[in-house]
C-alpha positions as CSV (number, residue, x, y, z in Angstrom):
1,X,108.4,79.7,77.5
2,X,107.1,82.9,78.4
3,X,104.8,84.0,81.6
4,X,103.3,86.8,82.5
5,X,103.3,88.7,86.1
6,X,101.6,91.4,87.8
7,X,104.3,93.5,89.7
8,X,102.7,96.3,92.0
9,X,105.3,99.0,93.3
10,X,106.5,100.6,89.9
11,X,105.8,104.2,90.1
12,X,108.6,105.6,87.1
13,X,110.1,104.5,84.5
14,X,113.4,104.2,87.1
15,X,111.6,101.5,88.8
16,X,110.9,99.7,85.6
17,X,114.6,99.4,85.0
18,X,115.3,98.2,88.4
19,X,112.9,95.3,88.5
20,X,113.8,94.4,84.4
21,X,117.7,94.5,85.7
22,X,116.6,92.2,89.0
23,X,114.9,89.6,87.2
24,X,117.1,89.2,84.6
25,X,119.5,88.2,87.3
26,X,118.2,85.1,87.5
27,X,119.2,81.8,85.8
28,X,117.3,80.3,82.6
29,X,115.4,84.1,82.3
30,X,116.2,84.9,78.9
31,X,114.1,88.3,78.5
32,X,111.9,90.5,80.2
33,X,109.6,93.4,78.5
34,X,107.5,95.4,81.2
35,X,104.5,97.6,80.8
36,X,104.4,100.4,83.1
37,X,101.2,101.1,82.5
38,X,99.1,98.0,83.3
39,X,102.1,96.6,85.4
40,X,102.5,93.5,83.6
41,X,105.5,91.9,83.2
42,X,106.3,89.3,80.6
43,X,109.3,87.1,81.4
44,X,110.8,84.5,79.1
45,X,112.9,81.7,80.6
46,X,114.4,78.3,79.6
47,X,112.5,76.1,82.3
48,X,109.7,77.3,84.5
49,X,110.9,79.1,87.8
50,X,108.8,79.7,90.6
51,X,107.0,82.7,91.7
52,X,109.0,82.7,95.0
53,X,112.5,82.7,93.0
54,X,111.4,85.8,91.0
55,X,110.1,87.7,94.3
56,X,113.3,87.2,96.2
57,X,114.8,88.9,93.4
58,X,113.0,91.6,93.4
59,X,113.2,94.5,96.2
60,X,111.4,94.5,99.0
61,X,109.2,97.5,97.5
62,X,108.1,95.3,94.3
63,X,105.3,92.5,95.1
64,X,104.8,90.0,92.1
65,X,102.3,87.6,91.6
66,X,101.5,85.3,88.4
67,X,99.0,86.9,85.6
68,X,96.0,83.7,85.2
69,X,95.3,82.9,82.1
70,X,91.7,83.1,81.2
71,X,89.9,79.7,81.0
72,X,86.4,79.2,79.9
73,X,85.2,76.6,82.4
74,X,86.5,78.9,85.4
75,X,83.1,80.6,87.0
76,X,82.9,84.2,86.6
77,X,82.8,84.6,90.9
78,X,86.9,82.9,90.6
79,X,87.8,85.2,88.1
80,X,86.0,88.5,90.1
81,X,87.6,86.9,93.4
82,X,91.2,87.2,91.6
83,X,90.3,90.7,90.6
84,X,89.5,91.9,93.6
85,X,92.7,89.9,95.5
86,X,94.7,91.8,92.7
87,X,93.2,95.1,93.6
88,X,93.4,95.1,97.4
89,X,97.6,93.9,97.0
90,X,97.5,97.2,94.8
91,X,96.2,99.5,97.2
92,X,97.9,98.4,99.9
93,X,100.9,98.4,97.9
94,X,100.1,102.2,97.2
95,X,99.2,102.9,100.7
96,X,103.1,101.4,102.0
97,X,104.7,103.4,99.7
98,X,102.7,106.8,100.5
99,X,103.3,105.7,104.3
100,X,106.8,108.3,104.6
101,X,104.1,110.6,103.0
102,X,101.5,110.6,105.7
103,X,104.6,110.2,108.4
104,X,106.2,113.8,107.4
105,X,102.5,115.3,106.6
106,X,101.6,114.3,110.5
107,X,105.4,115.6,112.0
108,X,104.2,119.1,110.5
109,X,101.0,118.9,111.8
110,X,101.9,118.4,115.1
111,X,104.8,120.8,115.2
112,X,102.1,123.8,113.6
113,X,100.0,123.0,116.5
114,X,102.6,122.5,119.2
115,X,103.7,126.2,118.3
116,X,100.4,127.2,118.6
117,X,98.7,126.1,120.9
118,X,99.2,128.0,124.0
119,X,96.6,130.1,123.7
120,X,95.7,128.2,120.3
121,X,96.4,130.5,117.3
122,X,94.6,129.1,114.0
123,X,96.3,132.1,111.6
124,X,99.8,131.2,113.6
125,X,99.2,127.7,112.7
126,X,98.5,127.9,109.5
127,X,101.5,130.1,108.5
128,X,103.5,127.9,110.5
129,X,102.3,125.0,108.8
130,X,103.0,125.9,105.4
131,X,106.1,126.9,106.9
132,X,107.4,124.2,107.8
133,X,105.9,121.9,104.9
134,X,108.2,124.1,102.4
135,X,110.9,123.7,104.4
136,X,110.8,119.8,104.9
137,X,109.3,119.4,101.0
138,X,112.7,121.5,99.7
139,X,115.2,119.8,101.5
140,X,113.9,116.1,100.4
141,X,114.1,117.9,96.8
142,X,117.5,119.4,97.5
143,X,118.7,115.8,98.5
144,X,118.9,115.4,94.6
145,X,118.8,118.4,92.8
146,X,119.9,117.0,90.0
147,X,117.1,114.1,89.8
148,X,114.2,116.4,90.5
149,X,114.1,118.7,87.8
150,X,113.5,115.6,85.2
151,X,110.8,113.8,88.0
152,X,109.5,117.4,88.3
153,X,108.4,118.2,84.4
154,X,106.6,115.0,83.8
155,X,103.7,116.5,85.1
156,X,104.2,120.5,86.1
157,X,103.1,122.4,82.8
158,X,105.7,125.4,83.8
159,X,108.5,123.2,84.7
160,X,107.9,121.2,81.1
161,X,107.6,124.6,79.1
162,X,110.7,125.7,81.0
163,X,112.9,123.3,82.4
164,X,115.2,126.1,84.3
165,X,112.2,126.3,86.6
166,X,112.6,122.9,87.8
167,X,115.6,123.4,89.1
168,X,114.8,126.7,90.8
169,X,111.3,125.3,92.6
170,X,113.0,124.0,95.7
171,X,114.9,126.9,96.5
172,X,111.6,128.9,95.9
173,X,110.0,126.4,98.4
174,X,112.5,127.1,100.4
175,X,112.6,131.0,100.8
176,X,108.7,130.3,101.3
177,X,109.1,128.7,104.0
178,X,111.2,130.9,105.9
179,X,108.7,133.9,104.4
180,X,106.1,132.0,106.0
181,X,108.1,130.6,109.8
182,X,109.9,134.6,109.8
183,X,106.7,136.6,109.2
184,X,108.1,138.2,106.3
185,X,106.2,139.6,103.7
186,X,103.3,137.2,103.7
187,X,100.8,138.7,101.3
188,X,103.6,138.0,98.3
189,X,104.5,134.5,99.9
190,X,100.4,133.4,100.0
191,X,100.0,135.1,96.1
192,X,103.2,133.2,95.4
193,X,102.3,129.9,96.8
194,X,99.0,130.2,95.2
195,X,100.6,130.9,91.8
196,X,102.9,128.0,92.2
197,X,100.8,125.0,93.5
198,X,98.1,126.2,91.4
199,X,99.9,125.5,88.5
200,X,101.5,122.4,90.0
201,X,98.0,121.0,91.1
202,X,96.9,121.1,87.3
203,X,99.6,119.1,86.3
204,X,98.7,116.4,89.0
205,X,94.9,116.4,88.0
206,X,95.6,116.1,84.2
207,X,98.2,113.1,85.4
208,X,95.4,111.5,87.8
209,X,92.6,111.7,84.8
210,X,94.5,110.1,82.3
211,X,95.2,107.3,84.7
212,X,99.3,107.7,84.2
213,X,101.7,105.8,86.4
214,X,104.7,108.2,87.3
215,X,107.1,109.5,90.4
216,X,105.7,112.5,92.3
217,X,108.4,114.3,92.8
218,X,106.8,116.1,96.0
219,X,109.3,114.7,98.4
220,X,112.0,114.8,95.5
221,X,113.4,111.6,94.4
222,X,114.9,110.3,97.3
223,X,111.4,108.7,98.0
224,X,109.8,106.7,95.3
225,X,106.4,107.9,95.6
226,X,103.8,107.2,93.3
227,X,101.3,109.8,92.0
228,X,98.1,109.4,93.6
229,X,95.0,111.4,95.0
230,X,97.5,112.3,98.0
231,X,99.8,114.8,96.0
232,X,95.9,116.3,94.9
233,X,95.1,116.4,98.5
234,X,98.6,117.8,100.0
235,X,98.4,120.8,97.5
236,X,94.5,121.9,98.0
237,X,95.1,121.6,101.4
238,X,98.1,124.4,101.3
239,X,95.9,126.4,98.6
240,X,92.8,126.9,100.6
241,X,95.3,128.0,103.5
242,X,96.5,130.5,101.3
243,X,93.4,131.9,100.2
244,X,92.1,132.3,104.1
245,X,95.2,134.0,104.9
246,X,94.9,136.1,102.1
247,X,91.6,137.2,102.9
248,X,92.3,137.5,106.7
249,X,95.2,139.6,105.6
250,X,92.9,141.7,102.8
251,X,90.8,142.7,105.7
């Protein structure tokens, strides 16, 4: 017999493997086939096995839940209630995994501001922020340099035409972000960062409009982060930064 799932957490194809190798762990499952995509997940076992046995199989990331069949003589308000039960496990699904995101986003606030603030000095600030965000963003990258360039070109057009650059990107971010904390030559590290995350931000908006499920590779590989409206967010947040600056500094 063959059931199929809904499992929420799968952000890469790396993820796919790990809950197809967890689940086939278990006794009687004779086969499991997974679509990334719509995150279904069809397993085929000998006898039926409970939902519980399959979730305590899984990682504590992955959350599974059984796929209804459709059935005529259920009212259409059960099936929208299921919908929307299915959609708000999602999100918050989304929103636990992008937590570490939102955690390391506020640490740099704070720190820009805590720099800054006696007197308060909004163009300190800022360079100090993007400062600081290069420097954490590279080392979670540099924790697997090796893992990043392949995470990376799935969805940065420059990376993908030329895989080398993958590989260079976090010690760019890196040397920006001592530019940017050292006051050194800051008109070539605000063109720079403007060259980079522009190119970088297309990437995530063609990946966001065609509804793809894959790893941003912002913080590296070390944290499985999905690609979301987030990574959109984080990088027009540092590129209108850069274009004040670079006015400020025009003038």
């Amino acid at each position: 017999m063959t059931h199929t799932y809904i499992v929420t957490g799968m952000t890469c194809n790396g993820c796919k493997a790990a809950v197809e190798k967890a689940l086939k762990t278990i006794d009687d499952v004779t086969d499991v086939s997974i679509n990334l995509e719509t995150k279904h997940v069809e397993v085929s076992m000998k006898h039926s096995i409970s939902t519980e046995i399959l979730k305590q199989a899984l990682p504590s990331k992955y959350s599974i839940t059984r796929k209804e069949s459709k059935n005529v003589f259920t009212s259409n308000s059960s099936t929208s209630t299921s919908q929307i039960t299915s959609q708000k496990t999602e999100e918050q699904s989304e929103l636990k995994q992008l937590f570490p995101l939102f955690l390391i986003f506020g640490y740099i606030l704070v720190g820009s501001f805590l720099m800054n603030y006696d007197p308060l000095h909004i163009e300190g600030f800022m360079l100090d922020f993007m400062g600081l965000f290069y420097i954490v963003f590279s080392f979670f990258k540099l924790l697997d340099l090796k893992g990043f360039p392949e995470s990376f070109k799935m969805y940065d057009p420059l990376a993908k035409a030329w895989p080398t650059y993958g590989w260079v990107y976090p010690f760019i971010e890196l040397l920006l972000g001592v530019m940017f904390l050292m006051r050194i030559e800051i008109p070539l590290a605000l063109i720079t960062t403007l060259v980079i995350l522009g190119i970088t931000t297309i990437g995530v908006t063609k990946t966001l409009l065609s509804k793809k499920s894959i790893q941003c590779a912002c913080l590296g590989t070390a944290l499985k982060l999905p690609m979301t409206k987030a990574t959109f967010i984080e990088n027009s947040i540092m590129i209108i930064m850069a274009i004040i600056m670079l006015l400020k500094t025009s003038n």
